[in-house]
N, C-alpha and C positions, 0 to 999 in steps of 0.2 A: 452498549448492551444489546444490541436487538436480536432478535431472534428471527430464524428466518418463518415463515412460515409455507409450510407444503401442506397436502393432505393424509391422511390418516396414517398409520404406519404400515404400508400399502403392502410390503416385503414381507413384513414382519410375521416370525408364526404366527399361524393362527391361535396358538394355547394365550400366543401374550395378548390379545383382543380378546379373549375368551372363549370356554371349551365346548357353546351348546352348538350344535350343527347347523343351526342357523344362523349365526354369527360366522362361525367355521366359511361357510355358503357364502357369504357377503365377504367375507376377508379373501377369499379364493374370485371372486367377481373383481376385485379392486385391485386383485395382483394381477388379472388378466388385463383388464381397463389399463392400467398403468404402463404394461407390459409392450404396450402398442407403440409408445412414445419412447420408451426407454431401454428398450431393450433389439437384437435385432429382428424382434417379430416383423412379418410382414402385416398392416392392414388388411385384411379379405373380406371382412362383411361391415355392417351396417352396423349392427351392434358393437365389435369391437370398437370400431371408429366412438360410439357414443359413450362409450367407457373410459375413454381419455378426460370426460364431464361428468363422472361418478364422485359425487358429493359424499363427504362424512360428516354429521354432526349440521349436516346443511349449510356446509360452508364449502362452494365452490373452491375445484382447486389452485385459481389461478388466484386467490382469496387467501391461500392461506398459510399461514405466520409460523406454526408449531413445527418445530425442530424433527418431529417425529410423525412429522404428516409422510415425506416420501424419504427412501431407502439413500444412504449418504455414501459418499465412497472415496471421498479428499485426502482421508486419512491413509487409508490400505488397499487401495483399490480397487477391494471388492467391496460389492453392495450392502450394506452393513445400515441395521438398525442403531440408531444413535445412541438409545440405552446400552449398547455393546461397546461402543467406541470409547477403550481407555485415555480418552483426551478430552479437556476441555475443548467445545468447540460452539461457535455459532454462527447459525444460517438467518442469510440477510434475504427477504420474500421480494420477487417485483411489487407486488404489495406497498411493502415499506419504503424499498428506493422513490416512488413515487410517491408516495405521503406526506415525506419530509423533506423532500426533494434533497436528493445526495446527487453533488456533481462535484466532489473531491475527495482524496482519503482524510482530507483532516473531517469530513462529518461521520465516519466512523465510529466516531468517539459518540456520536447522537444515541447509537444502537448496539454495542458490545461495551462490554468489562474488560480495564484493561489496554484500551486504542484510544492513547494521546499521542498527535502527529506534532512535532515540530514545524515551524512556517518554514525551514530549509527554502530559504532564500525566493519563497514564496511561490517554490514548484516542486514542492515534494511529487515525488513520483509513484513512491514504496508506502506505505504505511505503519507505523511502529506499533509493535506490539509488545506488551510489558516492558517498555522501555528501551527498545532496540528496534534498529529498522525492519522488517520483515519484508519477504520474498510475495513477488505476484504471480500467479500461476495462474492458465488457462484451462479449462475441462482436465485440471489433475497434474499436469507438465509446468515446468516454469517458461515465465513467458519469456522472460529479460532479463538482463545482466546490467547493473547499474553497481556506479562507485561509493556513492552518500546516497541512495537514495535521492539524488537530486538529479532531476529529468522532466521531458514530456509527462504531460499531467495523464493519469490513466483517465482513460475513454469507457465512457459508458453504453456508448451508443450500441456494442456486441449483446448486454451483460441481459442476464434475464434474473440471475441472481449472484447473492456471493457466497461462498462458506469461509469463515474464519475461525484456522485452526491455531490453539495458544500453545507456544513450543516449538522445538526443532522441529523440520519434515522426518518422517521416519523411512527407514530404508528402503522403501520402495521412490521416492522422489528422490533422495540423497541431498547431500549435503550440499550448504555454501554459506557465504560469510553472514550472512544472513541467519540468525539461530532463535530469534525469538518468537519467530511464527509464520503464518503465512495466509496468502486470501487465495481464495480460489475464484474465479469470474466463471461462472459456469454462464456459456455463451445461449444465444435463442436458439430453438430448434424448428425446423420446416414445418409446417401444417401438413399432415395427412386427413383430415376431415372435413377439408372445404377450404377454399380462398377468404382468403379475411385481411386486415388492415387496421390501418389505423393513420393519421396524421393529427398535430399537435404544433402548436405555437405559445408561446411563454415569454411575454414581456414583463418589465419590470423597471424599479428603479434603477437609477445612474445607466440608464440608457441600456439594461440587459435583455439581450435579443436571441433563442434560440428556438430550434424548429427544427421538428424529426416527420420522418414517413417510415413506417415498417406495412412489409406486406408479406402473405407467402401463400402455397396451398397447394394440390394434388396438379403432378403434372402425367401423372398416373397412378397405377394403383402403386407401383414400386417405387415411384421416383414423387420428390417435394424439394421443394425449394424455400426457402425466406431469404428476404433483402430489407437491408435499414440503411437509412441514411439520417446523418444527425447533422447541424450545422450552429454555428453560434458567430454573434458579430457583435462584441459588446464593448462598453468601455469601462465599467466596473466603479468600482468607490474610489479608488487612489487615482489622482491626478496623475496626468500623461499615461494611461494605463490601457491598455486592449486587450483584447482574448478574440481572437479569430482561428474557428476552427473549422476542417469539413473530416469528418468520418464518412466512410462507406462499410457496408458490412454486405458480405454474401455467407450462404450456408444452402447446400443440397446434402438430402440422406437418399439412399439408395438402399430398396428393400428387396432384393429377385428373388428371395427365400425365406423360407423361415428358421433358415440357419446364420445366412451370411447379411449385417448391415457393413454399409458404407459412408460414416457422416465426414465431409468436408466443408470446411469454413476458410473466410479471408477477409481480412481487416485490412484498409488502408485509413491512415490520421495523419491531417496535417496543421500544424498549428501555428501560431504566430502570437505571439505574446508577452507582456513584460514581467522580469524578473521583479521582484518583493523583498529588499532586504526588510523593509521598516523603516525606521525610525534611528539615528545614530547618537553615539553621547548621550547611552543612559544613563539614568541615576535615578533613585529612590525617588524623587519628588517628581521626576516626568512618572514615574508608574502611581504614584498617588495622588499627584494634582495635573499631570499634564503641562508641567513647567521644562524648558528646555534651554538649553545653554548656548547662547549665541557665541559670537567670535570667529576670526579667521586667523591665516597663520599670519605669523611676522619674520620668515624663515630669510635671515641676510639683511635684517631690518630694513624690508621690502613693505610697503601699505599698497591695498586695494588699490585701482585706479577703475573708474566706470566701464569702461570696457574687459573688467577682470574684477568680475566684486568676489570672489574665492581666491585673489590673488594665486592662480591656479599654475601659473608661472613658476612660481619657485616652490611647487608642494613637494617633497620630497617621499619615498617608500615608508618610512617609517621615522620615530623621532620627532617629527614636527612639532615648532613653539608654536603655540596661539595665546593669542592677545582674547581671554575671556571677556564676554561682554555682559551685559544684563541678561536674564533669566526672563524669558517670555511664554503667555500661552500658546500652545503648539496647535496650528491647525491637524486634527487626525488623517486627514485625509491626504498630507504629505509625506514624501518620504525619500530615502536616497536614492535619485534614479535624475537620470539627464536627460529629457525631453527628446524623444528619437529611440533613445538605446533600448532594445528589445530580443527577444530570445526566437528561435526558429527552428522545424523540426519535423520532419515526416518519419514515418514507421508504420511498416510492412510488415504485418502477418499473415504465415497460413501453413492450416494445420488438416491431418488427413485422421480420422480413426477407426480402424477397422478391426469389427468384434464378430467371432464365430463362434458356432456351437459345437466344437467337436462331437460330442458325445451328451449324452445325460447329466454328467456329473465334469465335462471339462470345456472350460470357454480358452478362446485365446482370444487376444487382443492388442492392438499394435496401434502404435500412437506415433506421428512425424509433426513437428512442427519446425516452422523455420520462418526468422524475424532479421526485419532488417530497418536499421536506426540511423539517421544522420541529421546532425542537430547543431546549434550554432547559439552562443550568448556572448552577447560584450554588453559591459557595463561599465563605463567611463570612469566609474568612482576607485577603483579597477577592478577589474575580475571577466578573464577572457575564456571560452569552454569552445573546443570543434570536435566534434566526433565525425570522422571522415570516410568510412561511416562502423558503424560496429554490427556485425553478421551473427546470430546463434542459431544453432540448427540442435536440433536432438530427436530420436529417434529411441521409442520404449517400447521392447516385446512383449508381453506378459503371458503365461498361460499359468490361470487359473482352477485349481482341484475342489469342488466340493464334494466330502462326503459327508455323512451323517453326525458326524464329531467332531471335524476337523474341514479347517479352508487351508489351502496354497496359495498363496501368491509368486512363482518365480520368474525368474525372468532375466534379462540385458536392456543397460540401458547404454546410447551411445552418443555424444555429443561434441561438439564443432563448435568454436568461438574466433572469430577472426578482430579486429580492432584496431582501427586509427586513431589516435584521441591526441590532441594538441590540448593546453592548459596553464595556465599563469595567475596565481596569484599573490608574487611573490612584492607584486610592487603595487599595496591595498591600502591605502593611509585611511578607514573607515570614518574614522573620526576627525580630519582634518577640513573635512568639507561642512558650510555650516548651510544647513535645509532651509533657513529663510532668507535667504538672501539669494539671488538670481543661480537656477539650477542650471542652466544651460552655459555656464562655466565648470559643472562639477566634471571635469573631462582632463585625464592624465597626458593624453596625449597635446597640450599646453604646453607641460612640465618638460622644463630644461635637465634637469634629474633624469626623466622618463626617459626622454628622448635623448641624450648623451649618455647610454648604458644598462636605465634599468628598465626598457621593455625587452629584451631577452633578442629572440633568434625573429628570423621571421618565418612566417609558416608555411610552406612551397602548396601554392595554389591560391591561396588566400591575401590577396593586395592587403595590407596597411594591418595584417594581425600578426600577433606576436605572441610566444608560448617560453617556458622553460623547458630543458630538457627532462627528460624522467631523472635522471642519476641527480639533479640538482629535488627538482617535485616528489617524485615518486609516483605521477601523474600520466605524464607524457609517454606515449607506450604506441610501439607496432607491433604487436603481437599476436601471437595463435596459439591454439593451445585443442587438444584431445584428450577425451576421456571414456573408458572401457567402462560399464559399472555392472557385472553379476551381483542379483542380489536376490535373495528368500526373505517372506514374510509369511508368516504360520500363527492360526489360530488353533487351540485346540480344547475342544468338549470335553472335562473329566464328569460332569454329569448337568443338570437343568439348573443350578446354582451357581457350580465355578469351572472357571475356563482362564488358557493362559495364549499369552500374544506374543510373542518374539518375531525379531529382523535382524537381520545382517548384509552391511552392502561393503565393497572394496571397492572405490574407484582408482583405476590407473591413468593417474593424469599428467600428461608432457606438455612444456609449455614451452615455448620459445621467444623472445622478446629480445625486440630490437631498439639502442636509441635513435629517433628518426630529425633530431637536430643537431647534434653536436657531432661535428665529424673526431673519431673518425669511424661515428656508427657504430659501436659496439653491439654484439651481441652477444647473449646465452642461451644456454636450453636447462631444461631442470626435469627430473621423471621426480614424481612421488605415487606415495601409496597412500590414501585417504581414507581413514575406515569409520563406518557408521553402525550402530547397532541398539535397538529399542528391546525391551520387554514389559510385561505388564501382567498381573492378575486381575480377575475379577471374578466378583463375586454378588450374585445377583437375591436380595433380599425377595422380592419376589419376581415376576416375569417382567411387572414394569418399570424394577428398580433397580441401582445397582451401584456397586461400592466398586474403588478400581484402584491398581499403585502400579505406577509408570515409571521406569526408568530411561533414559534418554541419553547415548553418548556418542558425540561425533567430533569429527575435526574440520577446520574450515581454513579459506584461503584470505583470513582478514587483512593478513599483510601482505597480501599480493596483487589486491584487483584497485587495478587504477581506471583511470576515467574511462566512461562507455564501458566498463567492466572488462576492460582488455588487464592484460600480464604485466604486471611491471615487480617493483621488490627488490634494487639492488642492492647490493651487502654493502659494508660499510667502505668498502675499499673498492665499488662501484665497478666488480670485476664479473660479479656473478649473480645467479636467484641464491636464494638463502633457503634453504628447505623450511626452517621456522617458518616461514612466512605462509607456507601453506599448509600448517599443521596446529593451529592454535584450536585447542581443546575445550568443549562445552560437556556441560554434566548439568541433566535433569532429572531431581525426582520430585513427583506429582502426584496427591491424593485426592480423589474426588468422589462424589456421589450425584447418582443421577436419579429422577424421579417422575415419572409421566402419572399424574393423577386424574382422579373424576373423569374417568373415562374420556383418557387422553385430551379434555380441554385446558389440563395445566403441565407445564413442563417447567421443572424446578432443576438447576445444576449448581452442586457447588465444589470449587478446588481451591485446592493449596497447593503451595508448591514452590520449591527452594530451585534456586541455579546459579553456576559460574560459570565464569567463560572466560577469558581472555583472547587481546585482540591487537594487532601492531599496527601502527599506522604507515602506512606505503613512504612516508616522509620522512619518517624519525625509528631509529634502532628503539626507541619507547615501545614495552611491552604492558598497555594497561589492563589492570586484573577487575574484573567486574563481578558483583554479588545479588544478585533477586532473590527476597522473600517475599512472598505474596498470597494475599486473598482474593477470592474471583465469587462473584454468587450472582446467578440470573434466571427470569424468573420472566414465564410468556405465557398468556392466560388468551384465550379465544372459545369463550359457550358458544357463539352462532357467526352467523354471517355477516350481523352489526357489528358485534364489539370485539376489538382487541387489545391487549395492552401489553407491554412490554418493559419493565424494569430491570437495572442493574448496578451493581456496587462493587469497585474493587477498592484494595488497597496495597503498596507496592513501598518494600522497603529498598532502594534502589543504593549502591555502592560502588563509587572505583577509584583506581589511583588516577590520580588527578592528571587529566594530558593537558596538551601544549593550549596556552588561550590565549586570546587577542590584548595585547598589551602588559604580556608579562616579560618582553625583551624588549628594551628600548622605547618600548609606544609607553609609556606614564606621561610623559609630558602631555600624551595626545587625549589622556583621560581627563573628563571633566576634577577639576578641584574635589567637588563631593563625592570624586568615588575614586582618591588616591589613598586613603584609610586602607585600605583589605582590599584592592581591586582583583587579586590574585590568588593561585593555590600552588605551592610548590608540585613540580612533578612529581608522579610517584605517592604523594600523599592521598591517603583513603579521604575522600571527601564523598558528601549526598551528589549522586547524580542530578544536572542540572535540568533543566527544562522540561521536568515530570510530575506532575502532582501525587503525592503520596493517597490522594484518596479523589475517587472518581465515579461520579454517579447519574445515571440517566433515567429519565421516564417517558413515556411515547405511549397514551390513548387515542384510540382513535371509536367513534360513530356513527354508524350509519343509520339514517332513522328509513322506514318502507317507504316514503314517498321519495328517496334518493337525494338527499339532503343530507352534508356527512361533515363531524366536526372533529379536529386534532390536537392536540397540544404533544411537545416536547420538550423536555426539559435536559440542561449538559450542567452539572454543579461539578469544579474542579476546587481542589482544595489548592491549599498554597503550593507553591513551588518557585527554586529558586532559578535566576534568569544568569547567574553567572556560577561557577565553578567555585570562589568562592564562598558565595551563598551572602553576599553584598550588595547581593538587589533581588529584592524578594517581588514575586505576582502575588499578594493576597487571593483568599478563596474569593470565586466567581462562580455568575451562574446568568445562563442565556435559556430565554424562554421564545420558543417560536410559537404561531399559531396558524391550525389552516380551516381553512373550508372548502367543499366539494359539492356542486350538485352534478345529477346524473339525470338525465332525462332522454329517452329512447336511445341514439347511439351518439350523444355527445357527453362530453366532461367534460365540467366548467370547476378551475382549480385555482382558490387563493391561497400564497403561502405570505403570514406575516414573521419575517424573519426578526431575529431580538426585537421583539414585540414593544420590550420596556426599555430598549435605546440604552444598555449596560456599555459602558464606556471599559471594556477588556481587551488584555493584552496579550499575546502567545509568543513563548518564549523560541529564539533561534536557535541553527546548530550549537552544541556547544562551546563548541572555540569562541564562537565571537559574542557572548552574555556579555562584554563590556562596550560591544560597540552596536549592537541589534537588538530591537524588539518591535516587533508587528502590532499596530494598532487596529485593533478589530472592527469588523463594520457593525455602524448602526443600525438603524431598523432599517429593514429593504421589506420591500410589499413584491412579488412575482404573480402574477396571475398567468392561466396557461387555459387555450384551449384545447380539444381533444374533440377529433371525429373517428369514430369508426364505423367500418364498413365489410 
């Protein structure tokens, strides 16, 4: 639920602040102040520079939380008061990243309605929103192209805030298979006011060790600069486990007028880490009492021998007898993974954007970004991922019209995807391997099975990895792919009450895909036409309120994007693309009200809103239909400088026909005894989507008392949800309580954070395919303490 907080609603007319001229006078200082950092003003005097620290409500801006403190633009690109914006949406403050310390998308869910992440094999990349992965975007652009949402962990060390917007992108961003929403990482920007700083250290339980330095400031009056660097070297709660990363970040704006800015940034991450399936061979009593099912296989009535206690020799892809043993307590802190095998990854950004004032009433503005990813996982238990590497470039013109009654947004968007991606999952016996008994056998590459046949091709470049090809996966992919996208987006004033929003975009997308194992290398190409287009009324109860209805309809390329988000999709006769593949249709409509009270120190949002979508899996001619009904209500309250708080409640009626899940071909034998009852859901069959809680609710106060003594609590309550397709292995409602403390004394911060304070033994549910052989055991209490200098 969180809200973000900024400072006043700094854009915003002056009539919605109010109409005496001295208020008028302070709204018009606060859009000048503002104007310095955000817009392409140049800095020129003293005063403007001190305007960038023009307080409302005596709440610093770097302070603050409220949705409708500064001018938002995620949605449409133009600078847009939030009470205007027909979309649910919420802004995440530096404030709050740091309060409750967010250093993954699944803590999301701490601070927004609606944002439950799946453990996706314990690297989600993407973040889900209303039940579907959603898209990551940078200052407004998408950053990345990802297949599952499974990838490099997003990186913090750029972000200065987030916005998350609930819903398809609207025509100005355009479409992708991605439709449930999107986060925006709105990056730091250079100091024009002075040189400043900061550095920070954050130890912690199970050995967790990171440490940042940001710096930046006038390198004249036109030119600034900022640089971060983040770093981390930990070993985490799960056995054999690390996280090793180093982020760099740069950023210069360039001001030589007071017409033209120039902001350019550049990210490099690289990281080192291990994959998180969980926990294997669930069942109901491991999620209630933590009881687990020992046994190994007996496959050719073959037994263990000490040098082979997973009798790993004869495991076979799928099928596997075992010999069940007794039912034991599990230690949490285990899980499936082979001592050694780890995941790897570097990724390149950098982005240019350049914003002018033609005229009075005309801005243009031009946005380039271009990303580059190559990444590596093997996991012995199996499951092999290289992306070799995968390239996205895009490039957005806009020129923007304001008049008096009406905004323009039009413009071209144009983008580049190139993509290597090797991939093997075909030969995963999950549940064959038993976790208490020596893991450094859990490894296929043993296996007589494995190695006479079913580890696939081998990968050219790559010694000892092995992949299937795409026409077998739907995964494996050399492909490129272009896209044209003109598109308009228009607001229009019929008077101080209602006003309407429409968009329209057409992208012209070619894709080409090659297979890059199986001679004798097939390829195709495929053109489509991709269309998107939004509208919305609204209608504003008074200046600070406002009632909205949204409609939302695009198409997307769900059954096209294979790993590293390269082309793939062959038709069933493994001759051609299939144009379905890149045309699967989403439909949104959304009712909401918005409300900024007592003089803007409360901001109240609430929506509803129905959606379908359907979506094909790259693997299977299965075209599964999916249904959202949902409630969203959130609610961010900040009287001063001390106190803020932040609450949120959704609820989500989630539906689809049932796809493919682990252990519905052949694998039963591989299922524990207690979950061969209902382990399964026919294809096709409407069942409750898995690994989502129907109801989800957050709380976050925070305190600062004047002598700089500051206290936190947050709270994440998920109600039930089922861990398989089925709905044969249920998570019970859960609920985790953090706690923090802050002192501040001249230019240091001393910060403890006590994570699940009360040691809640919970569970979070995985992709859905594998609810019969995955669940993540969540961590205990962890203590992180951090220090903090600036300068």
């Amino acid at each position: 639920m969180a809200h973000t907080v900024l400072i006043s609603d700094c854009l915003r007319m002056n009539q919605t602040i109010t109409k005496t001229p001295l208020h008028a006078l302070v709204a018009t200082l606060a859009i000048v102040g503002l104007s310095s950092l955000l817009s392409a003003q140049t800095a020129t005097s003293g005063e403007t520079v001190k305007m960038e620290k023009f307080e409302v409500n005596s709440v610093p801006i770097e302070q603050q939380i409220l949705p409708t403190s500064r001018p938002f633009n995620s949605v449409f690109g133009t600078d847009d008061n939030i009470i205007d914006v027909p979309r649910n949406v919420t802004i995440i403050s530096r404030q709050q990243l740091t309060d409750i310390s967010i250093t993954d998308v699944l803590d999301f869910s701490k601070l927004t309605s609606s944002a439950f992440t799946t453990t996706n094999f314990g690297a989600p990349s993407n973040v889900s929103i209303r039940g579907q992965s959603a898209d990551t975007f940078v200052n407004g652009v998408r950053a990345r192209i990802t297949s599952n949402g499974n990838g490099l962990p997003v990186d913090f060390n750029s972000v200065e805030s987030v916005n998350i917007v609930k819903g398809p992108a609207t025509a100005v961003q355009g479409t992708s298979m991605y439709v449930g929403g999107f986060i925006d990482l709105v990056t730091k920007r250079p100091y024009f006011d002075g040189t400043k700083g900061s550095v920070s250290l954050t130890m912690g339980s199970y050995d967790t060790n990171r440490w940042t330095l940001d710096v930046g400031g006038p390198l004249s009056k036109q030119l600034a600069y900022r640089f971060s660097y983040s770093g981390e070297n930990s070993t985490g709660y799960y056995v054999d486990g690390h996280k090793k990363t180093d982020s760099f970040y740069g950023a210069i704006t360039w001001r030589p007028n007071q017409v033209y800015e120039l902001f350019v940034n550049s990210q490099w991450f690289s990281a080192n880490y291990t994959e998180n399936w969980g926990i294997n061979r669930v069942t109901q009593d491991l999620i209630d009492n933590g009881r687990y099912v020992t046994g190994i296989n007996i496959n050719n009535g073959a037994t263990a021998t000490p040098s082979d206690a997973q009798n790993s020799k004869y495991v076979l892809g799928g099928g596997n007898t075992i010999a069940w043993g007794p039912t034991v307590k599990i230690n949490r802190h285990t899980r499936l993974l082979k001592p050694g095998n780890e995941s790897q990854g570097d990724e390149y950004n950098f982005q240019a954007i350049q914003t002018a004032k033609l005229s009075s009433d005309l801005n243009f503005k031009n946005t380039s970004y271009w990303n580059y990813t190559k990444r590596n996982t093997l996991s012995t238990y199996y499951y092999a991922e290289i992306i070799d590497p995968s390239w996205f470039a895009e490039n957005r013109t806009e020129l923007i019209l304001a008049q008096k009654n009406y905004t323009i947004n039009a413009g071209l968007d144009l983008r580049y995807q190139k993509t290597k991606a090797y991939d093997d999952y075909f030969f995963e016996p999950a549940n064959v391997w038993d976790i208490t008994k020596d893991r450094s056998a859990i490894d296929v590459y043993r296996s007589d099975a494995f190695n006479n046949g079913g580890k696939g091709f081998a990968v050219p470049g790559w010694p000892g990895r092995y992949a299937q090809p795409g026409l077998f996966n739907g995964d494996t992919n050399d492909s490129n792919a272009t896209t044209f996208g003109p598109f308009a987006q228009g607001t229009y004033k019929f008077s101080d009450e209602f006003s309407a929003v429409a968009g329209f975009r057409l992208d012209h997308f070619k894709a080409t895909v090659r297979e890059p194992l199986l001679p004798p290398y097939k390829t195709a190409d495929i053109s489509v036409d991709i269309p998107s287009y939004n509208g919305s009324v609204i209608y504003k109860t008074t200046p600070n309120s406002s009632l909205y209805f949204t409609y939302n309809y695009s198409e997307n390329t769900s059954g096209a994007v294979g790993n590293g988000g390269g082309i793939t999709g062959w038709n069933a006769a493994g001759t051609a693309l299939d144009k379905e593949n890149f045309t699967q249709p989403s439909t949104l409509y959304e009712l909401g009200a918005k409300f900024a009270l007592m003089q803007n120190k409360v901001f109240l949002n609430f929506a509803v809103y129905n959606q379908e979508r359907t979506a094909k899996s790259t693997s299977s001619t299965v075209i599964s239909k999916y249904k959202y009904k949902g409630f969203e209500s959130e609610l961010n309250y900040q009287p001063n400088k001390h106190l803020y708080a932040t609450i949120s409640y959704s609820y989500i009626d989630a539906q689809q026909s049932a796809p493919y899940q682990y252990g519905l071909f052949g694998g039963f034998s591989e299922l524990p005894p207690a979950n061969r009852a209902k382990p399964t859901a026919n294809i096709g069959s409407d069942v409750k989507v898995s690994g989502l809680p129907e109801n989800l609710f957050n709380g976050l106060i925070s305190y600062t008392f004047t002598n700089g003594f500051g206290l936190s609590a947050n709270t994440v309550v998920t109600g039930q949800m089922n861990n398989n397709a089925a709905g044969s292995l249920v998570i019970p409602l859960q609920y985790t309580l953090d706690l923090g403390a802050s002192y501040k004394f001249k230019k240091w911060d001393f910060r403890a954070n006590l994570l699940n304070a009360t040691n809640e033994q919970n569970w979070s549910p995985p992709n859905a395919v594998y609810g019969n052989g995955s669940i993540l055991a969540l961590p205990g209490t962890q203590l992180q303490i951090t220090a903090k200098y600036s300068f």
